[in-house]
C-alpha positions as CSV (number, residue, x, y, z in Angstrom):
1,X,7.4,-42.3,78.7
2,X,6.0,-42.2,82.2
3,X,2.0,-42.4,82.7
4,X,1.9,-38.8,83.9
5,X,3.6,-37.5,80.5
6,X,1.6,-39.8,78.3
7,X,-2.1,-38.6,80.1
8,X,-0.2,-34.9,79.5
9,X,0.5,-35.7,76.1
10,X,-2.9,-36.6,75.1
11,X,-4.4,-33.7,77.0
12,X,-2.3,-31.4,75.1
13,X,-3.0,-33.8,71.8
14,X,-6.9,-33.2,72.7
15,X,-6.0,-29.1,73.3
16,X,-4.4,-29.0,69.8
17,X,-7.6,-30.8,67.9
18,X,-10.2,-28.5,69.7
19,X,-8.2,-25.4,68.1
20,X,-7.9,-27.0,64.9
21,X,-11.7,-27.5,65.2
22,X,-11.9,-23.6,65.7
23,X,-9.7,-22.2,63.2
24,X,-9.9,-25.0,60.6
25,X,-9.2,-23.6,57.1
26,X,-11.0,-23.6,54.2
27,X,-11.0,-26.8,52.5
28,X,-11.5,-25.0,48.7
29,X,-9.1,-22.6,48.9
30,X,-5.4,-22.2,48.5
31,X,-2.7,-21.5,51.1
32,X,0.2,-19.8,50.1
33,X,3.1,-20.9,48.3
34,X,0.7,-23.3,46.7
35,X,0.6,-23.5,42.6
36,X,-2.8,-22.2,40.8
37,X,-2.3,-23.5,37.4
38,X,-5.6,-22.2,36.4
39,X,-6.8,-25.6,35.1
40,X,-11.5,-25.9,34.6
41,X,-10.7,-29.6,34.8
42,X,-11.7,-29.7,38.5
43,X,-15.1,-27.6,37.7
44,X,-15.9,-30.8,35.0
45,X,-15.3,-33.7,37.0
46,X,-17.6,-32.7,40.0
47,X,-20.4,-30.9,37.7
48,X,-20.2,-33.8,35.7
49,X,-20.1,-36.7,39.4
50,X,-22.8,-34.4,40.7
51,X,-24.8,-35.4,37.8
52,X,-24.4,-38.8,37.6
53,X,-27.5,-41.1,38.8
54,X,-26.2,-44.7,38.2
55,X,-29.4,-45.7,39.0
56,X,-31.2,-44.4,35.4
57,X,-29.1,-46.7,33.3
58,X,-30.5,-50.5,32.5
59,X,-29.0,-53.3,30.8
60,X,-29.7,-52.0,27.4
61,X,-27.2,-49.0,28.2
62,X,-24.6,-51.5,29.5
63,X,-24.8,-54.0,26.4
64,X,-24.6,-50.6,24.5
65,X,-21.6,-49.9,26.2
66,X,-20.3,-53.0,25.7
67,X,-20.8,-53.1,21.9
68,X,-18.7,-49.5,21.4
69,X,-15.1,-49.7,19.8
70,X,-14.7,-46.3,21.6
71,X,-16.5,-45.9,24.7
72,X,-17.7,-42.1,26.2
73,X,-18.1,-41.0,29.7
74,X,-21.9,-42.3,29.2
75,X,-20.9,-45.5,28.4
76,X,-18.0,-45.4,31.3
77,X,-21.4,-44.9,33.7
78,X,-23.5,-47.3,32.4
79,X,-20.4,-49.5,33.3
80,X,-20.1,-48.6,36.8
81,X,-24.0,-48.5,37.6
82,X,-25.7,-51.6,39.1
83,X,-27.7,-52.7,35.8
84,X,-24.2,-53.7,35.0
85,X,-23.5,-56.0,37.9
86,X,-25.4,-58.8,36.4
87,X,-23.5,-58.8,33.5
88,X,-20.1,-58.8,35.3
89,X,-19.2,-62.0,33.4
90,X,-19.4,-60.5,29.9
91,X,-17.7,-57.4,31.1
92,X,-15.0,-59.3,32.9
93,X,-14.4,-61.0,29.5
94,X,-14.5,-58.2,27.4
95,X,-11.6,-56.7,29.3
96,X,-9.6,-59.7,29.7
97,X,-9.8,-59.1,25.7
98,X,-8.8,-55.4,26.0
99,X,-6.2,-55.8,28.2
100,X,-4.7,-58.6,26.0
101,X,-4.5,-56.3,23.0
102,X,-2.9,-53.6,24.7
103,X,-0.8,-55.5,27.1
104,X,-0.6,-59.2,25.8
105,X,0.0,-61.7,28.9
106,X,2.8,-59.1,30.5
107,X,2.3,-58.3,34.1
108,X,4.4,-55.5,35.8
109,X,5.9,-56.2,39.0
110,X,7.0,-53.8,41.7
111,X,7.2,-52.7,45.2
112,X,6.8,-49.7,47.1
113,X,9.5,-48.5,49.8
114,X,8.5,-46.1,52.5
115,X,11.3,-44.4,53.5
116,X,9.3,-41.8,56.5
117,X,5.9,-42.0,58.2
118,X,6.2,-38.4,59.4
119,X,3.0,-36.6,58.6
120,X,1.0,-33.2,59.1
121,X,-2.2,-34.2,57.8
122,X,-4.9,-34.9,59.9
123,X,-6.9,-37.5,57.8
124,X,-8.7,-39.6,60.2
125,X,-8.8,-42.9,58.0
126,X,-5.3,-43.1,57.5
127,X,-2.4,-45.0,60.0
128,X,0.2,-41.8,59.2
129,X,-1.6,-39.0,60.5
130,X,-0.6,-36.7,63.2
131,X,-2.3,-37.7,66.0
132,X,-1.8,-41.3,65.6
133,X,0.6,-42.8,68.6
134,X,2.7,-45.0,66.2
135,X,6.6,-45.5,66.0
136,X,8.1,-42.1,63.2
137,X,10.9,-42.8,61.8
138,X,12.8,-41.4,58.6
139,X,15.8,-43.5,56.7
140,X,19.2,-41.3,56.1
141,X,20.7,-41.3,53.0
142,X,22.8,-44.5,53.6
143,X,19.9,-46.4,55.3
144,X,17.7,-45.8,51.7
145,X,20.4,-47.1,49.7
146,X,20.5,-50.1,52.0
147,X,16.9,-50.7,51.3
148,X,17.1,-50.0,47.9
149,X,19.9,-52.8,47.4
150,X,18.2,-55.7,49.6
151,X,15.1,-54.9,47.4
152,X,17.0,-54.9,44.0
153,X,18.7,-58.1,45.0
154,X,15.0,-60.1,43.9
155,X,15.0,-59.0,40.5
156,X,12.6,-56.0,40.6
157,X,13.4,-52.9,38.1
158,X,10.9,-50.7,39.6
159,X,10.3,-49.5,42.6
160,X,7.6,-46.5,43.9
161,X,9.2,-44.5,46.7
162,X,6.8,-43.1,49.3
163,X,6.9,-41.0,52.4
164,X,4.5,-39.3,54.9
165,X,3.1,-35.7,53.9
166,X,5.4,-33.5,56.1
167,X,7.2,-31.2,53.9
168,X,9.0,-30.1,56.9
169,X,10.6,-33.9,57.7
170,X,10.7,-35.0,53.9
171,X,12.2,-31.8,52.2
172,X,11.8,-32.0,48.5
173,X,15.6,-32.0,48.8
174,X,15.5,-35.8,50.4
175,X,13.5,-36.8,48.1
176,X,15.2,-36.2,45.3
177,X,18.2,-37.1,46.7
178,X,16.4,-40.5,47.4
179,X,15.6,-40.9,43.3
180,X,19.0,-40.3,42.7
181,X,19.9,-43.5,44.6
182,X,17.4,-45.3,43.2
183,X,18.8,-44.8,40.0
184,X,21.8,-47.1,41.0
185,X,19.4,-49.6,40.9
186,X,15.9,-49.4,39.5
187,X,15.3,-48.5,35.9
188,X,11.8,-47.1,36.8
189,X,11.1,-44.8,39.4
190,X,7.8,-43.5,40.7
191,X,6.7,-41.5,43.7
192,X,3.7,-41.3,46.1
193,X,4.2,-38.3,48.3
194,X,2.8,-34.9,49.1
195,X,1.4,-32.7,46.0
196,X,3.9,-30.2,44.5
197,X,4.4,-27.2,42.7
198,X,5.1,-27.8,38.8
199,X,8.9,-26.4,39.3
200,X,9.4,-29.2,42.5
201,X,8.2,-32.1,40.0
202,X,10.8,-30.8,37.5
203,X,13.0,-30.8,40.1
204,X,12.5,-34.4,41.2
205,X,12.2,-35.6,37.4
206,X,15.8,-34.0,36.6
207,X,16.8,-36.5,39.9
208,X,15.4,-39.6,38.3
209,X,11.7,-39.9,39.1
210,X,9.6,-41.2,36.3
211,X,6.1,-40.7,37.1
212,X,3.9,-39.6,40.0
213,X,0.7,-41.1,41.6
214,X,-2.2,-39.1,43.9
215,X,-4.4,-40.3,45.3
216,X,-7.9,-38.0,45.6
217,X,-9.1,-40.6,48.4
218,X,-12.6,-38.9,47.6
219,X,-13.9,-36.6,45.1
220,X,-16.9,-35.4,46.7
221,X,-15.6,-32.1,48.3
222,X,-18.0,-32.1,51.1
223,X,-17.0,-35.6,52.3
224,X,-13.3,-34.4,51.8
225,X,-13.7,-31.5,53.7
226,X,-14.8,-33.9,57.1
227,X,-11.7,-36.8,56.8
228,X,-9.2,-34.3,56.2
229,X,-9.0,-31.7,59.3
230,X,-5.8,-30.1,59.6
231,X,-2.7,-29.6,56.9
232,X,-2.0,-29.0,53.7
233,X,-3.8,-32.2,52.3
234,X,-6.9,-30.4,53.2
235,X,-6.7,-28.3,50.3
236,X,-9.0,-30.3,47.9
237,X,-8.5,-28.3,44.6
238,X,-4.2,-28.1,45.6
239,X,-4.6,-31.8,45.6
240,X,-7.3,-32.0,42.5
241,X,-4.7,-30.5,40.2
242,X,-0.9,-32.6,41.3
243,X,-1.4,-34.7,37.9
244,X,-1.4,-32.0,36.1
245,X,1.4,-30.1,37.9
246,X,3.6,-33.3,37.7
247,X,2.6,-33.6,33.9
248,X,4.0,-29.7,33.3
249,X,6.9,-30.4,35.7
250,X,8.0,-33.3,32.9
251,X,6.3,-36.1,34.8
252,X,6.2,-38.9,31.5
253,X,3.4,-40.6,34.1
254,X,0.6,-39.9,36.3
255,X,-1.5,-42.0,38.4
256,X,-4.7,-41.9,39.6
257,X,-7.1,-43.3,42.3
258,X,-9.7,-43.2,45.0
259,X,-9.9,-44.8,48.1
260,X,-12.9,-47.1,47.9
261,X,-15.3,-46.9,50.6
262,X,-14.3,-43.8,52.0
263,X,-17.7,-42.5,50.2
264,X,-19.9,-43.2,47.3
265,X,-18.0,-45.2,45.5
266,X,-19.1,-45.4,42.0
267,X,-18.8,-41.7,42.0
268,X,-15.6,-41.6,43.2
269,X,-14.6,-44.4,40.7
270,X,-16.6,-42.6,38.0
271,X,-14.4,-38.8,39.1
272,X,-11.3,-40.9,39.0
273,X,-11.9,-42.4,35.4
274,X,-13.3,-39.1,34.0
275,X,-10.1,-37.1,36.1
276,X,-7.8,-39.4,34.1
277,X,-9.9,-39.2,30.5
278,X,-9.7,-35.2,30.6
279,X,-6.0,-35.3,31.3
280,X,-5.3,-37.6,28.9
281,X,-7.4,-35.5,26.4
282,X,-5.3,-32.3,27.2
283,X,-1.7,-34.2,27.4
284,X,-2.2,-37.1,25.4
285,X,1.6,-37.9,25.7
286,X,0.8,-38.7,29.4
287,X,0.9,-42.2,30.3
288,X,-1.7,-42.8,32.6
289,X,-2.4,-45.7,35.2
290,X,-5.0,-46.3,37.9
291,X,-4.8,-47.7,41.7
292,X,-7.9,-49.4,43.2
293,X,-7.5,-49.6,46.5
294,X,-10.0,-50.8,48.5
295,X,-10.1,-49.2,52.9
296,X,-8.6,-51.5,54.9
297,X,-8.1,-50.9,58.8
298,X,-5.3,-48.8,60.6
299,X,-3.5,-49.0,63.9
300,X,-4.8,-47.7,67.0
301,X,-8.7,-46.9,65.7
302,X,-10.9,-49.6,65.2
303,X,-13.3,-47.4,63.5
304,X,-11.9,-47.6,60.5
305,X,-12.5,-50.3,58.5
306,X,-13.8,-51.4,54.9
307,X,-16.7,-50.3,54.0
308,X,-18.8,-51.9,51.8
309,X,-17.4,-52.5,48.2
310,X,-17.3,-55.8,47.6
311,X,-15.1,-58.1,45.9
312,X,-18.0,-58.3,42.5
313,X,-18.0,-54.7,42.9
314,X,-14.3,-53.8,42.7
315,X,-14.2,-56.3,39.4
316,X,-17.0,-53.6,38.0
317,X,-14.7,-51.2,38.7
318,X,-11.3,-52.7,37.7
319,X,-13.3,-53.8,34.3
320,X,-15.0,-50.8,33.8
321,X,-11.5,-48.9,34.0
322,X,-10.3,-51.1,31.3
323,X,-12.6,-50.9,28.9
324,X,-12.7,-46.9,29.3
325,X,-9.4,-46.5,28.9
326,X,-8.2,-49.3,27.5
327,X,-4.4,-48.5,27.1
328,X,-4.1,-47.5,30.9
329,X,-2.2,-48.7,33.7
330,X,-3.8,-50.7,36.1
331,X,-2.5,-51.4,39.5
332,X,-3.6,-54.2,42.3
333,X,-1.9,-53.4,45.7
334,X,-1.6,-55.4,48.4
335,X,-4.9,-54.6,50.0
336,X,-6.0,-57.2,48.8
337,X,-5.9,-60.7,49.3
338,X,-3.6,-63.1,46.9
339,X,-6.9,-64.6,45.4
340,X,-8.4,-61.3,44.7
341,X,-5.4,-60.2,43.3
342,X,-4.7,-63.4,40.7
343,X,-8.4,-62.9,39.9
344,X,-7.6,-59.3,38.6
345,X,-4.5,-59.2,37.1
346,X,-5.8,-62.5,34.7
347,X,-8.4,-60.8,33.7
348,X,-8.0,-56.8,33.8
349,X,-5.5,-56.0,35.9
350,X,-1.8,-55.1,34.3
351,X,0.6,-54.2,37.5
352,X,1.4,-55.5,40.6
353,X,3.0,-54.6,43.4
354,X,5.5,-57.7,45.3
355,X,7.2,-58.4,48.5
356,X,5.3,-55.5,50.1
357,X,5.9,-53.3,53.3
358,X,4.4,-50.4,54.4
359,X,6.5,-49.8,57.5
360,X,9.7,-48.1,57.5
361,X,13.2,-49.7,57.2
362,X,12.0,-53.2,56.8
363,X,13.5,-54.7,54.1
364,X,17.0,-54.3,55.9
365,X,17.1,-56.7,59.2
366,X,19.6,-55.0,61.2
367,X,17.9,-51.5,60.8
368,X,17.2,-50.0,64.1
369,X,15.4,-47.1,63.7
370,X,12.2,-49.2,61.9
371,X,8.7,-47.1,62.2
372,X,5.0,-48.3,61.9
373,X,3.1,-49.3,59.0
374,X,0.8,-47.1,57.1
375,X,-2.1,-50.1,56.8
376,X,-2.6,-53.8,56.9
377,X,-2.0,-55.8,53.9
378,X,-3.4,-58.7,53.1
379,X,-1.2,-60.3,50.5
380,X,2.7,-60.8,52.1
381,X,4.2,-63.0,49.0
382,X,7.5,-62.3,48.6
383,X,8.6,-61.1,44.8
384,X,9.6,-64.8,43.5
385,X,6.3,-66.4,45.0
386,X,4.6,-63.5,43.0
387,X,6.4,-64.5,39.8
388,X,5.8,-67.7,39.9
389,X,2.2,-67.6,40.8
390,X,2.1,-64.9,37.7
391,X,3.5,-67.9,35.7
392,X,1.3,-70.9,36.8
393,X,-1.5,-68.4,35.1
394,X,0.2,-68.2,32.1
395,X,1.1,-64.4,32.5
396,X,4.7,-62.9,31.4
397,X,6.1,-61.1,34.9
398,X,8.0,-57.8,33.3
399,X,10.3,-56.1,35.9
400,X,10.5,-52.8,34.1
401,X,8.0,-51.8,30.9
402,X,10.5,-49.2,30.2
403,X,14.4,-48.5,28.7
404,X,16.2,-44.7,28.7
405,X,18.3,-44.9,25.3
C-alpha cells in the first residue's frame, strides 16, 4: 500500500468513526432480526450488582461464608469484598477441598483455534476490532481441517473453535460446517463466537458443537455502552441473554465470564457468578463453567493494558467462584503466566487451555494466508509440557470429560 492510500485510508477510517459517533445506536435496545426471549434475568443481576457495596461486609461475614454447606448470593459477596482478602489462605484451602470433591485431581486440557479475525465490532480494548490495522484472514474449509489434524496429533479431545464477530465473513453456515470437521477429531466441541438466535444454536448443536461461552466483558451497562461503539456487540441485553438462547437452542454447556479490569471488577465478577447461579436455577440440566480472564495488551494501541486486578485478587475471585458454585467449570487461559496458572488449577482451578494461539492458521507451518492475534499470551507451553507440568503437581490431565453413547 502506497503512503498516499494509507494517509487516505485512515482519513476515510477517521470519516467513518465521526459518523458512527453521530448516529451511534442505542446500546439497550434491540436491532432487528435479534431474538427477545423475554427473559427478567438481566433486570436481577444489575438491580442486584447496583446494590452491592463490598465495602459493608467484615470478616465475620466472610468466616460466615466460609462455614455454609450451601452458600447464597450474600455469602458469594462477602467472598469477593476486601474483608476477605486477608483470609485468602483459608479460602484458597477451602476450595482446593471443594474442587477435590467435585473434581478429584482431574484437570481438563484444551485449546482454542481461531479460524477468522474478521470483525464488525468496534470495542476499543480488543486486537479484532474494525479499525485495528492488523493482518484478516479466514481458513477455508480444507485449511480448518488442516488445523484441526496438526492439533489433534498431541493428544487433545477438545478443542473451542473461535472467530471474529462478523456475521457477514463467518456465516453461521461456516461455522457449523467447521464443528462438523471437528467432529473427525475432537470428542468435545465448544464455540466462542458472535451471540445467536436460539434456532442458529440448534443449528450449530445438530453440527456437533457441545457448549457455548460469552463473554459480558462488563456488566455495568453504562461502561458497556463507552468500549463498545459500533456493531451488533453493542447491544448489551442481545448479548446479556446468548447463555440462555444457546441453553434453549440445546446447548448441554454454557460459559460465562468478564473481562477483569475493563471496570469494577468485583462487580463484574459478582454479575458473572450471580448471571451463572440464576441460569443454573432455571436450567439446572445446564452445565456451567467460568473464564477469568484478566486484560492484557493489544496490537497497535498502547492504551490498553491491565488494569489493576492483581494476582491475590484474581485468587479471591477464582476461589470465590468455587466455593459458590462448587460443581462449576473453571477455566485458566493463557493470559496468564505459567506460575499463575499452576497456582490456580492446584488449588481451584479445573480446565486449562494448552499449546495456545490466538492468530489465525498457526498451527499449520506451510499456511500462507496466517492473520494477527487477538492478544498477547503469556503462557506458550506446548500440550505435552502442560501435561507434564499437570503431573509433577500430582494432578490427573483428562483430554475430554465427556463420551456420546
Amino acid at each position: 500500500m502506497s503512503a498516499e492510500n494509507h494517509v487516505n485510508e485512515s482519513i476515510l477510517s477517521d470519516q467513518i468513526r465521526e459518523d458512527q459517533k453521530e448516529n451511534r445506536i442505542d446500546h439497550m435496545t434491540y436491532l432487528p432480526g435479534m431474538e427477545d426471549i423475554g427473559s427478567q434475568i438481566m433486570d436481577q443481576v444489575i438491580q442486584e450488582m447496583n446494590n452491592y457495596d463490598y465495602r459493608q461486609y467484615t470478616e465475620a461475614h466472610v468466616r460466615k461464608a466460609l462455614a455454609s454447606s450451601h452458600r447464597t448470593p450474600e455469602d458469594f459477596k462477602a467472598l469477593l469484598s476486601p474483608a476477605a482478602l486477608p483470609l485468602l489462605e483459608e479460602i484458597a484451602q477451602q476450595a482446593k477441598k471443594e474442587k477435590e470433591r467435585y473434581f478429584g485431581n482431574s484437570i481438563t486440557m484444551f485449546t482454542p483455534i481461531y479460524i477468522a479475525n474478521y470483525c464488525e465490532n468496534y470495542c476499543i480494548y480488543c486486537g479484532f476490532n474494525c479499525h485495528n490495522k492488523i493482518r484478516r484472514a479466514q481458513l477455508n474449509d480444507d485449511e480448518i481441517r488442516r488445523e484441526m489434524e496438526a492439533i489433534a496429533k498431541s493428544g487433545l479431545k477438545e478443542i473451542l473453535i473461535l472467530t471474529g464477530e462478523s456475521r457477514r465473513k463467518s456465516t453461521v453456515e461456516y461455522i457449523g460446517k467447521a464443528c462438523e470437521i471437528a467432529r473427525d477429531y475432537f470428542r468435545v466441541i465448544g464455540l466462542e463466537v458472535y451471540p445467536m438466535n436460539s434456532q442458529e444454536y440448534a443449528y450449530l448443536h445438530q453440527c456437533g458443537a457441545d457448549y457455548v461461552t460469552v463473554f459480558q466483558e462488563t456488566y455495568n451497562s453504562d461502561k458497556y455502552e463507552t468500549l463498545h461503539l459500533a456493531g451488533h456487540k453493542r447491544i448489551f441485553p442481545y448479548r446479556f441473554n446468548a447463555q440462555e438462547r444457546a441453553i434453549m437452542g440445546g446447548m448441554r454447556g454454557v460459559g460465562f465470564g468478564a473481562l477483569l479490569g475493563l471496570d469494577d471488577f468485583r462487580k463484574d465478577a459478582f454479575a458473572t457468578g450471580y448471571h451463572a447461579w440464576l441460569l443454573q436455577k432455571k436450567y439446572p440440566h445446564a452445565e456451567i463453567a467460568f473464564s477469568c480472564p484478566r486484560l492484557r495488551p493489544i496490537i497497535n494501541n498502547d492504551r490498553i493494558n491491565p488494569m489493576d486486578v492483581h494476582e491475590a485478587q484474581l485468587l479471591q475471585v477464582v476461589c470465590a467462584y468455587r466455593l459458590f458454585m462448587p460443581f462449576a467449570s473453571i477455566t485458566i487461559s493463557t493470559r496468564e503466566c505459567k506460575r499463575v496458572r499452576d497456582n490456580l488449577v492446584n488449588i481451584a482451578a479445573t480446565k486449562i487451555s494448552a499449546g495456545v494461539s490466538t492468530g489465525i492458521g498457526e498451527h499449520v507451518e506451510d499456511l500462507e494466508d496466517k492473520g494477527d492475534e487477538q492478544f498477547e499470551i503469556s503462557d506458550g507451553r506446548s500440550v505435552k509440557e502442560v501435561y507434564d507440568d499437570l503431573t509433577a503437581l500430582h494432578l490427573q490431565p483428562v483430554m475430554a470429560d465427556y463420551l456420546y453413547v
